[in-house]
N, C-alpha and C positions, 0 to 999 in steps of 0.2 A: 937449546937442547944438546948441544957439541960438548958444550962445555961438560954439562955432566955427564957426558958418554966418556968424558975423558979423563971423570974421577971416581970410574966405577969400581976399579980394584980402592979408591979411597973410602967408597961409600958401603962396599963390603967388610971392608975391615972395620969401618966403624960401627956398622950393625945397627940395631932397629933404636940404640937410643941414641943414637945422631943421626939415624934419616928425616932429612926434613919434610915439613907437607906437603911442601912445594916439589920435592923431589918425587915421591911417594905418591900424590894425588895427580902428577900431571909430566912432568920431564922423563919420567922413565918408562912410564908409556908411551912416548916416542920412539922406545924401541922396543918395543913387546911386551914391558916387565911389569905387569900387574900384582899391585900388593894386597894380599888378602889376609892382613893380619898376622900372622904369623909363620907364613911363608906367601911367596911368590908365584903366579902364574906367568906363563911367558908363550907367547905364540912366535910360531916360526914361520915364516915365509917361504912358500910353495910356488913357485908362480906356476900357473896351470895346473898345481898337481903333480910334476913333474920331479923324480927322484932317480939319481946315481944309485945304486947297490952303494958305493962307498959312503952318499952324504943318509942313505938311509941306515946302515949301521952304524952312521955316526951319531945320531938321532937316537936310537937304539939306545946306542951307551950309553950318552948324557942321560935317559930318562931313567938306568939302571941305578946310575950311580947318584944322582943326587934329583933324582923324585919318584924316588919311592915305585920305580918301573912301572909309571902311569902314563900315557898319552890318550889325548880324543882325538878324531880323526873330523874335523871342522866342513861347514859347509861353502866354506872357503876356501876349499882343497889343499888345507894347509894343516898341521899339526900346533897344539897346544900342548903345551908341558905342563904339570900342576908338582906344586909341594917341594917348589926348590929354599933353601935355605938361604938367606940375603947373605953369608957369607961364600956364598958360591954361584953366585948369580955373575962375576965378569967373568969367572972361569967357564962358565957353562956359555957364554958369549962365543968366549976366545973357542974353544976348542969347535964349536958351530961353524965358524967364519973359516978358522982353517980349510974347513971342506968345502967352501964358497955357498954357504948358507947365513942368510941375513933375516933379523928379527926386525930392521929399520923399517918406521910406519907401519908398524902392523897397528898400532893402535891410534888413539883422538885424532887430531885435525889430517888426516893425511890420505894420501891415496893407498887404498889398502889392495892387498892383496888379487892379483887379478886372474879371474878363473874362466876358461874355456869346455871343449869337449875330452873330458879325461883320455880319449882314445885319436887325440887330434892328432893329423898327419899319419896316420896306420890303418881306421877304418874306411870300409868300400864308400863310407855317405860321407867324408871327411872331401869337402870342394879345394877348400884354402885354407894350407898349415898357418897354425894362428903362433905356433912358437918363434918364430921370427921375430915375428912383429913385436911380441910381448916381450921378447929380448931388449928390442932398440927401444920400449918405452919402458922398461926397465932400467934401460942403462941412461934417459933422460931425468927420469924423477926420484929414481932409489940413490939413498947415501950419497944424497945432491943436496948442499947446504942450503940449495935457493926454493930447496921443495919439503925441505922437511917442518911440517908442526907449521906452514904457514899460511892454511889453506882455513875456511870459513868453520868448517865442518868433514867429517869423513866422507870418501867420494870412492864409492865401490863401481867396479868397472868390472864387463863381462865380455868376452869376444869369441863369436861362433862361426867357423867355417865349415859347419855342417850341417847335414839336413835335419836332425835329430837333435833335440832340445835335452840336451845332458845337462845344464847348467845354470837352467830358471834364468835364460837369457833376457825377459825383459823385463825383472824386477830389479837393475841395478840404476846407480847414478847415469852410468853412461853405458850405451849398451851397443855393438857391435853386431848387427844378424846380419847371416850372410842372404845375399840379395843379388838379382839378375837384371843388369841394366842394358838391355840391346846388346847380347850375346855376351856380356862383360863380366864376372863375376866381381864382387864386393859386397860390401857394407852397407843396409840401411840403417841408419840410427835411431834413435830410439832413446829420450833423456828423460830424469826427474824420477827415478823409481825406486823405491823406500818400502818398508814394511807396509804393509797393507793398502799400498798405492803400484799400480803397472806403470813402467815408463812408457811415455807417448812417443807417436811415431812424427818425426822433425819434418819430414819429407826431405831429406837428403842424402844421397849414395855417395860412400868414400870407395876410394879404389884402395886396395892393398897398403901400395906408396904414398900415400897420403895420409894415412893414420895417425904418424906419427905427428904431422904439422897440425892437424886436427884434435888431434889432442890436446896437445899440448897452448893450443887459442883457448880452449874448452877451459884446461885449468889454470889459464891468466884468466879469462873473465871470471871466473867463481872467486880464482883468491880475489882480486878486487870488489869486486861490484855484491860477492855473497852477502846474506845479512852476516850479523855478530853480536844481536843484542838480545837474543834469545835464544841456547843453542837447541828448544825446542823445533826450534821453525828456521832452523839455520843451513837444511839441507837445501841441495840445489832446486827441487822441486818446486819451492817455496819463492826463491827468485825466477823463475819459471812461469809461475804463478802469476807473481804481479806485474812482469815484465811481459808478457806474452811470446808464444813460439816466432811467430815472424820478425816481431824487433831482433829476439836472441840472435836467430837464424843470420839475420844482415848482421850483427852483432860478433856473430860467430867466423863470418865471410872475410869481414874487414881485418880482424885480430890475426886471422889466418895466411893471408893475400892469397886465398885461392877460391874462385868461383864453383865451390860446389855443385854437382850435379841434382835437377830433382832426385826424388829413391825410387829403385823398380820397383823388381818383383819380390818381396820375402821367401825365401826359399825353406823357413824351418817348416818344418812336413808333419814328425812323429813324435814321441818320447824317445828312451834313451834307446840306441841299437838295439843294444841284448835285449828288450824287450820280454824283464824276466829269467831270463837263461843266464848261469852263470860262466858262461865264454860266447866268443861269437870270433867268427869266421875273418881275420884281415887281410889286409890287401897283398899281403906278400906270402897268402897263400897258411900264415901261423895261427893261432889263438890266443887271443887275450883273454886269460882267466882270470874270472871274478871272485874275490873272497867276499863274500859277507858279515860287516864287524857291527854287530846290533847298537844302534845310535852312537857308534864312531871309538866307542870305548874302545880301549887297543894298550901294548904294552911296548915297554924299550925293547922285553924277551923276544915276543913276537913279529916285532917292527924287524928285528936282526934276522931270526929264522926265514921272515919272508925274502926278504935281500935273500938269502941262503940260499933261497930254491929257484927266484929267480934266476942267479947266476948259475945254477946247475940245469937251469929245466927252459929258463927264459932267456930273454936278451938281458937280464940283468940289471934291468929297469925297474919301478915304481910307478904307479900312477895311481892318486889319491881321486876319487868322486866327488862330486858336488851331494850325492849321498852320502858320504859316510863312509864310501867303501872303498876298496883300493883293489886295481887290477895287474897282474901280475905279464905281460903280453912277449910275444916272442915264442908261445910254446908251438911245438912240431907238432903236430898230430898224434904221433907214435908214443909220443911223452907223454899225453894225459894223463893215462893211468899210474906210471911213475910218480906223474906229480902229485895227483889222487892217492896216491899211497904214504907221503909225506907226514911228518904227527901234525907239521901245520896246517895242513887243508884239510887234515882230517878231524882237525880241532874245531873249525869254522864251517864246511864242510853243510852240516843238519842246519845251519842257519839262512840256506838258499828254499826258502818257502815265499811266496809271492809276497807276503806281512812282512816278511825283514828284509828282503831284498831292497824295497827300496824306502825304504822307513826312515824318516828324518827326526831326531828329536834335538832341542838346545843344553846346556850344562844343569838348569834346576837348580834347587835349593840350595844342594850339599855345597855347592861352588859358587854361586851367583846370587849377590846379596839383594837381583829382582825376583828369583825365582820364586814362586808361591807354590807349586809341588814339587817332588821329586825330579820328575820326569822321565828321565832316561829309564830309570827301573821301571814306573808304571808303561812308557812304549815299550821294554821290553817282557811286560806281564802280558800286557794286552796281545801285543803277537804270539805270543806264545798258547791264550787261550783260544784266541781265533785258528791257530794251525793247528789246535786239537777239533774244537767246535762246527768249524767249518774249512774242511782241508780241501784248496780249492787246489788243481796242477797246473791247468792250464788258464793264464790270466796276467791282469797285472794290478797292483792296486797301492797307489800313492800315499800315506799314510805319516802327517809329519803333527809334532807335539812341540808347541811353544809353551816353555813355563811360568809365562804373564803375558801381558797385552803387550810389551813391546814386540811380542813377533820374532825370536831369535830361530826357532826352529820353522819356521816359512809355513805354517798353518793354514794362511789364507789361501794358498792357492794349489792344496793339496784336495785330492780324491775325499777323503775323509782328513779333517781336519782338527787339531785339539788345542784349546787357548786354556792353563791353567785358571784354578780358580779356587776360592772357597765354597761350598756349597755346606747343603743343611743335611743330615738324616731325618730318619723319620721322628725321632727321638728331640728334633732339633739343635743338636749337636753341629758343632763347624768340622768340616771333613775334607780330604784335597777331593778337589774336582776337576771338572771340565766345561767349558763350553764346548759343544759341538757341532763344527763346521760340514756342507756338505759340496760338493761340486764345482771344486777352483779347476783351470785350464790351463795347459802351458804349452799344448801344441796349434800350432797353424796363429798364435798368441796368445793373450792370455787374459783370464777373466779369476776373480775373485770368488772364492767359496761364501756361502752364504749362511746363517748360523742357523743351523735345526733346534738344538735343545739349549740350552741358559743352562749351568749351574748344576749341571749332573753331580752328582758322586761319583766317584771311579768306580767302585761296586756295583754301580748300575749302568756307569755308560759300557761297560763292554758287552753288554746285552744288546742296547740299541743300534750298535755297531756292528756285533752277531747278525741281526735279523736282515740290515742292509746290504750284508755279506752271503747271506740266506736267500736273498732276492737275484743278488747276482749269478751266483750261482746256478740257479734254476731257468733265470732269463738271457742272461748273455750267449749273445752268437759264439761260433770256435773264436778262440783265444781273444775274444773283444777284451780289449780294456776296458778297467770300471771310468777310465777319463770317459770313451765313447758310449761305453753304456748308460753312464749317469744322463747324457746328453742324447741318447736316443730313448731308452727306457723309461727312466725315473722323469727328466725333465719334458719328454715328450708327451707323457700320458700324464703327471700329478703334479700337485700343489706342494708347494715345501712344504705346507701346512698337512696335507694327507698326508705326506710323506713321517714326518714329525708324528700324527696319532699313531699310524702302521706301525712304528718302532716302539712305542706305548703303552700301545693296549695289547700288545705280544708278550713288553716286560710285564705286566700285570695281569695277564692270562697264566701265563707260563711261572715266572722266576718270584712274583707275590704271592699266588694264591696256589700253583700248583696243579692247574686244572687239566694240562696238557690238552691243550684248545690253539690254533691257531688263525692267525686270522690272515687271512691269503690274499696277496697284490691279484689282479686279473693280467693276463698277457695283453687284451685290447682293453681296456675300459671305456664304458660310451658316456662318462661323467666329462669329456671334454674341456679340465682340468678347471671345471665350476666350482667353488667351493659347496654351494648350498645342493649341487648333485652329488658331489662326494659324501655329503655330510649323508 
């Protein structure tokens, strides 16, 4: 991979009829540079989310000047650039790096990007700054020749030192929760977690200082011992699987020379602080305000302007979401409204409604040659009809859109959940659809959403979405979240299967036939979630 990192100004100048396949299908994505045919995508590396004012208007530029002033804002707290030109792909390198920004491994076999609590080290429920840490194993395995492209498969790693689950901490390869071991703060870990699988809990506690050596055992045993002859079945999981946790574990001890402790207590609690609210209170007494960028879409213009006000209004920071969204922190109290006066908060501003707040969607069709719908448009139709439909204020409600089955925008284990799809009209026409997921978890851990409807129509799933939006509404306690209510309300008293008709025979009362008839959940139901009582 060095090598052709080292003839990128050769491989621009030569342009697309001498980039080879080899370069094109697999070398250049060792450093972020994905070919889409007639231009380049290119992901950049955030670690935590974490941006200067300076490397965020440098980000800015680049995306002005040579793509087309587009950026997504990833669920990997890192930015993607789309639509660069192959003859300005080392230049858009070089001018990134000068500002100590690195695209290395953002993509295939590598250790990618690693994401924490976007408000780590500032918020009141923040136990253990996790940027430290992710420094030194930053500075172990990034633009380290002995780590780059030669690992089994890609190994996503997450690190929380907070009470508050900002960052879908246990769906990663390796996953870091902060934990309480006989008054001790640390790490229980937590391996093997992939799209539509949670990582299990290892039963062992790192301390702080030990991460590092623990890691780094973690990723000698995967490069060796991972498979490679299937990069289906090549993630760690999968050796996990047939090796089982307690060999790994002694496995994991010996590589390391450190006798690991059992794991305590897990200490993640809630969802994200702000819970909703687009600032919240930190420790040093300031605000970190939340902009709201509806499924991560975002510009070079923008990206610059926010740098702007942070340096005027904030500490002159960035911090990108494991949402999508990005928080601007350092403000005074006195200064909100100032900052609220801004064109750019005033542009983003109307997008803090409970629907886009925390709404996750992946690239879709237009970019992503798995994508089977749009996506990002229809997440952002769909919020847009629910905050007319059902304008909830006080609430929270998770809402992510993956545009196939590989799971890119975390579906499984959202409040309401969306896997692209084909579906049929009535006409039997092929149409974009949905499958639609209902009651994934990610606080206190996490569990998998489960599939309510097959193969909706867009056209009709935001009905069915409506009506469980309509339920909440009515039933939820002050400010419960739909995480808590799904799991007090809906899963305490019915059947996914009632659940599934309720949504049904509403669209079919109402949005088919026009009867304006509804047909009403009970607040106690005595059906004791029987199906044949239900029925």
């Amino acid at each position: 991979p060095l090598d052709v990192y080292s003839r990128l100004d050769e491989i621009a100048a030569g342009g697309y009829e001498k980039l080879s396949k080899e370069d094109s299908g697999y070398f250049l994505k060792c450093f972020g540079l994905f070919d889409k045919g007639e231009d380049f995508m290119l992901r950049v590396r955030v670690p935590i989310g974490q941006l200067t004012s300076k490397q965020a208007i440098r980000i800015g530029e680049v995306a002005k000047e040579y793509g087309d002033d587009y950026m997504d804002i990833t669920t990997r707290m890192q930015i993607e650039l789309r639509y660069l030109k192959i003859e300005n792909i080392a230049a858009v390198l070089r001018q990134l790096h000068e500002v100590g920004i690195s695209t290395f491994q953002t993509g295939v076999d590598n250790p990618r990007n690693i994401v924490s609590d976007p408000l780590d080290g500032l918020a009141f429920d923040n136990v253990i700054a996790s940027k430290p840490i992710v420094d030194e194993l930053q500075s172990l395995v990034i633009e380290n020749p002995e780590w780059i492209s030669v690992l089994p498969r890609k190994f996503n790693t997450a690190i929380l030192g907070s009470l508050s689950n900002s960052c879908n901490i246990f769906g990663h390869d390796c996953c870091f929760a902060l934990a309480n071991k006989e008054g001790e703060f640390g790490f229980n870990i937590y391996l093997g977690g992939k799209v539509g699988v949670q990582a299990q809990d290892i039963n062992l506690f790192v301390k702080p200082e030990q991460v590092a050596g623990f890691y780094t055992a973690l990723l000698r045993l995967f490069k060796i011992y991972g498979y490679r002859d299937n990069r289906n079945k090549n993630r760690l999981y999968f050796l996990l699987q047939d090796v089982g946790i307690e060999n790994f574990v002694k496995a994991l001890k010996k590589e390391a020379g450190i006798d690991f402790a059992s794991a305590g207590q897990t200490m993640v609690q809630s969802e994200n602080i702000a819970l909703g609210a687009n600032k919240v209170l930190l420790r040093n007494n300031t605000y970190a305000y939340k902009m709201v960028i509806p499924t991560g879409i975002f510009s070079g213009s923008d990206m610059i302007k926010s740098a702007e006000v942070s340096k005027s209004f904030g500490s002159g920071v960035l911090r990108l979401s494991y949402d999508q969204n990005l928080y601007i922190p350092g403000v005074e109290k006195e200064k909100i409204e100032l900052l609220e006066a801004t064109d750019i908060i005033r542009k983003y501003k109307s997008n803090n409604t409970i629907f886009f707040n925390n709404m996750i969607a992946c690239a879709g069709s237009k970019t992503c040659s798995f994508g089977v719908i749009p996506n990002k448009p229809d997440a952002i139709e769909m919020a847009t009809f629910l905050s007319s439909e059902v304008p909830i204020e006080q609430g929270s409600v998770r809402m992510n859109w993956s545009a196939c089955p590989k799971g890119c925008g975390v579906h499984s284990i959202a409040d309401i959940g969306f896997e692209g799809c084909v579906a049929k009209d009535e006409a039997g026409n092929r149409v974009d659809g949905v499958h639609l997921f209902l009651g994934g978890k990610i606080t206190k851990g996490a569990q998998e959403a489960k599939k309510l409807h097959k193969a909706l129509p867009l056209t009709e799933a935001k009905h069915h979405v409506k009506y469980l939006l309509k339920a909440y509404e009515k039933f939820k306690l002050r400010s419960e979240t739909f995480e808590c209510f799904e799991s007090r309300f809906f899963g305490g008293n019915y059947t996914y299967q009632a659940l599934g008709f309720y949504t049904k025979i509403n669209y079919l009362l109402n949005e088919k036939l026009g009867l304006d008839l509804f047909f009403e959940l009970d607040i106690s139901p005595k059906t004791y979630k029987k199906e044949n009582y239900e029925i």
